[in-house]
N, C-alpha and C positions, 0 to 999 in steps of 0.2 A: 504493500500500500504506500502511497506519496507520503502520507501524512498518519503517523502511526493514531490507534483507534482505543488502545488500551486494554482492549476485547481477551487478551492473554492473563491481565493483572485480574480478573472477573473470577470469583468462585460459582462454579455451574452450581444451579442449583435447579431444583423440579418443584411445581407447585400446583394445585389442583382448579382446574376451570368446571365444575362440574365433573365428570365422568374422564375430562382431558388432562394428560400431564401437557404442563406448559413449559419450556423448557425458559430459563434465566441465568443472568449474569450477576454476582450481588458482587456491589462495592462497598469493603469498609474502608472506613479511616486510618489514619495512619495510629499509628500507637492503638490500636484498636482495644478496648476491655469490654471482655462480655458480660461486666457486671455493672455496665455504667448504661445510661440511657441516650439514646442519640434519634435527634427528627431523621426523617427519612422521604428518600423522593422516587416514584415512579416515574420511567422515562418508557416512551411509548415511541417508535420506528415509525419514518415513513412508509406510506402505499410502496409495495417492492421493496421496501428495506427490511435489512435482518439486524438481530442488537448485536453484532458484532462491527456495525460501523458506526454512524454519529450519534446514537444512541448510547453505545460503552463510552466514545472520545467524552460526554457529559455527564454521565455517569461518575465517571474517573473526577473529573475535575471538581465534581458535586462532594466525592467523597473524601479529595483531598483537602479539603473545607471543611469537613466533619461531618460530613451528612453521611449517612447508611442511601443507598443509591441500587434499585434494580432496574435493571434491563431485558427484556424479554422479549422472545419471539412469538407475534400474532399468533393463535389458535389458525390449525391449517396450513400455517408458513411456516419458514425456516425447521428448527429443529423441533418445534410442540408438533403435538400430534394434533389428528381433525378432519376430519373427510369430509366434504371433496376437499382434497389439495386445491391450496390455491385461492381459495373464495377471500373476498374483500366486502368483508357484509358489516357495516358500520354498527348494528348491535351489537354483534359477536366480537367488533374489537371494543367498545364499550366496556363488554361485560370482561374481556380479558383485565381491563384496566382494575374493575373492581375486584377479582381477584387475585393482580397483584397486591392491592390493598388487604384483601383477607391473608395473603403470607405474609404481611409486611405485620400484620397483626399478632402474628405465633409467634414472632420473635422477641423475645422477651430483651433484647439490650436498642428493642426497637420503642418510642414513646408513641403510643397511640394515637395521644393527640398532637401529636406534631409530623402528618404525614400529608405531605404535598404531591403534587403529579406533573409534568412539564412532558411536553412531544415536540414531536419536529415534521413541517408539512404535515402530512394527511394525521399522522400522530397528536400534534397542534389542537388540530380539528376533535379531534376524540376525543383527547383531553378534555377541551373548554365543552364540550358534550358533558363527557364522565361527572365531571364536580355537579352538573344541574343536579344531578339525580343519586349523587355519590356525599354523603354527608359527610364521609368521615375524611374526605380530601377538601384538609382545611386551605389550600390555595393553589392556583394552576397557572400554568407557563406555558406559552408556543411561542414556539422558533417557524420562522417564516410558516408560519400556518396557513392551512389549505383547508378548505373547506368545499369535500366530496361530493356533497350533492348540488353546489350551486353549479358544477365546474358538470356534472353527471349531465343537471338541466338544463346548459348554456354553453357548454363547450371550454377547451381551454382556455387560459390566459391568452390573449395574444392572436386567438384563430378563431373565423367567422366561420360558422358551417349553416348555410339557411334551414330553415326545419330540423334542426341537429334533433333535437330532444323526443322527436316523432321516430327519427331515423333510426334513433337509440335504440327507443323501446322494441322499433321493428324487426330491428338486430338482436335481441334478446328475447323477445318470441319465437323465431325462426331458430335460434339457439336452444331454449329449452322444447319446443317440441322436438328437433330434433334427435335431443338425447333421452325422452322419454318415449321414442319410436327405437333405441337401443343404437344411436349414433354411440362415437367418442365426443367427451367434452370440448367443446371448444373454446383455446383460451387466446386474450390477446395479448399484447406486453403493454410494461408501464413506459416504455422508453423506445426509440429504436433500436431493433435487434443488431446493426451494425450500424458502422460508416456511411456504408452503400445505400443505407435507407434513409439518410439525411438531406435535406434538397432544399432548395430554396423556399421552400412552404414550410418546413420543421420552426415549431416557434420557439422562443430563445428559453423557453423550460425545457425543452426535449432535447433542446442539445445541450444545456448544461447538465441535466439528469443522465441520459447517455453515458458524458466523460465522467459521473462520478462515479454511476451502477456498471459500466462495462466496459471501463478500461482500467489497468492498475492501478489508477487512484486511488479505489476505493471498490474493486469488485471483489465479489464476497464466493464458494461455491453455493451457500444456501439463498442468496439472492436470486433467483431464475427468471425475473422478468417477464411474468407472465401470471395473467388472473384469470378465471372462469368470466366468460360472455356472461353469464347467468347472474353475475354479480350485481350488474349495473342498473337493474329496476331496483335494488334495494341503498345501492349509492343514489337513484334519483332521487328515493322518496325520504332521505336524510337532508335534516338543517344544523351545523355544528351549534350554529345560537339560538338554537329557536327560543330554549328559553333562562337564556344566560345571566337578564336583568334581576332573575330570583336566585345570585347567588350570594350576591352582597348580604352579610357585609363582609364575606368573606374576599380574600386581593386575587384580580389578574392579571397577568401582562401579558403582554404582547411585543416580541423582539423581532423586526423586522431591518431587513437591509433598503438600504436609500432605494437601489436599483433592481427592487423586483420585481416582478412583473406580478407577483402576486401580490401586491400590497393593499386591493382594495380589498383582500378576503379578512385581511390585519384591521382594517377601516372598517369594516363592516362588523365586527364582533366586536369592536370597541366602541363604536356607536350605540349598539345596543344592549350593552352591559352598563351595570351603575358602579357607581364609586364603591369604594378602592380600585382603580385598573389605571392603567398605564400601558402606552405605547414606549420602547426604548428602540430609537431608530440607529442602525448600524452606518454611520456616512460609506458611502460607497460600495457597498456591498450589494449584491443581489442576491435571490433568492439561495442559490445550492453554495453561495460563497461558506455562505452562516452553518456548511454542515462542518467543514473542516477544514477550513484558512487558517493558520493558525493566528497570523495578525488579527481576523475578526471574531474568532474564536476566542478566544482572550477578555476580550469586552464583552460578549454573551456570557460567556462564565463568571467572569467578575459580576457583574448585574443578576444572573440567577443566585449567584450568594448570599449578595444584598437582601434581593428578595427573598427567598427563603429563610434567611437568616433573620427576619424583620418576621416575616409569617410565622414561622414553625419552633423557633424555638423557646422557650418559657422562660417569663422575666426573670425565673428566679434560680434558673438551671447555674 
């Protein structure tokens, strides 16, 4: 990898989503005692990412700060298990989120009440989801945040498709009947499968996404670039904010780069959230800068400390 991820320094651990081992990366502290109490933060992967990339790099840095820090791979993806492979179903990664909250809960050098959540893109998105409906995630964080279902119903950043969200659905009809007539699944990718597929219409997420997921920069084996057709009528019918304004008064932020092309998804959830929240705007950065630059990198980690550090830990620890 260009830019190391920390994903080595990680104690694997397993934890249960229901009926699924979820497969995770735990970061402790430096000087670590298991008889001392320490807040703790779930970090949630983007759409196609695994936690062994900018997920562990925040991880690591969350726990070099003293936070207890998990990283895990989606139900369905990377190493958790979850049939179908593959699937990108905005509740299922929701409920992933809650229980890493419930393992973050058996650990006894973990403080209950001092357990935060932060993602990155589609992660982001789930996140500032998870806390609506997630009481014991007393504050949330997204890194260039994405939100699945606007981008599902409108298309991506960057690119006009006329009647996109008709053509979706139409795509994902013709998809699941087919595999309910005993097709194979059909999947597509989050990015283009090469170079060769780059063209002057690739908008400028796709080819930054590209050089992060599928060239040494940062490609993973358990990242494979690819989700079930089937997925997509249940990314339509998600809104990461729908109902964000009822989370206060607990804090969120929002850490976006100058130069993202996502930034109105960052705009759009802070708008409709109440106080405590906060945008922390990265100057010159765009969106997949903020996974692992390490110049901007550095200012996202510093500002998640702050924050968290201000949230999660108790006046009198």
């Amino acid at each position: 990898m260009l830019y190391p991820t920390h994903h080595e320094e990680g104690k694997k651990v397993v934890f249960k989503k229901f009926d699924l081992n979820i497969a995770g990366l735990l970061f402790l502290p430096d000087n670590f005692d298991e008889t001392a109490s320490y807040p703790a933060v779930v970090v949630t992967h983007p759409g196609g990412g695994v936690k062994e990339q900018c997920s562990s790099l925040y991880a690591w840095h969350l726990a070099r700060a003293g936070f207890v820090a998990l990283a895990f791979d989606a139900s369905h993806q990377g190493e958790s298990e979850g049939l179908p492979r593959c699937l990108e179903d905005p509740a299922s990664r929701v409920e992933d989120i809650r229980s890493a909250v419930d393992y973050l809960t058996t650990l006894p050098y973990v403080d209950e009440n001092g357990i935060g959540a932060m993602g990155i893109c589609a992660g982001g998105g789930y996140t500032m989801s998870a806390i609506q409906t997630e009481g014991r995630i007393r504050a949330a964080a997204g890194i260039s945040t994405w939100d699945v279902g606007d981008s599902a119903r409108n298309g991506f950043p960057g690119v006009h498709i006329e009647n996109f969200f008709q053509k979706l659905l139409q795509d994902v009809a013709r998809a699941r009947t087919a595999e309910a007539r005993g097709a194979e699944p059909e999947y597509w990718n989050y990015v283009p499968a090469s170079a060769d597929a780059i063209d002057e219409n690739t908008s400028v997420i796709q080819r930054e996404a590209w050089e992060y997921y599928r060239t040494p920069r940062c490609q993973y084996p358990t990242s494979v670039n690819k989700y079930l057709v089937s997925s997509n009528d249940k990314l339509a019918a998600f809104d990461a904010f729908a109902h964000i304004a009822t989370v206060s008064p607990r804090p969120v932020l929002f850490i976006v780069g100058s130069r993202a092309d996502t930034l109105y998804f960052t705009e759009d959830g802070y708008k409709r959230a109440r106080e405590p929240k906060e945008i922390f705007t990265v100057e010159g950065a765009s969106h997949v800068d903020l996974y692992d630059k390490p110049v901007f990198v550095e200012q996202v980690a510093a500002k998640l400390v702050s924050f968290f550090d201000a949230a999660l830990r108790r006046k009198d620890a």
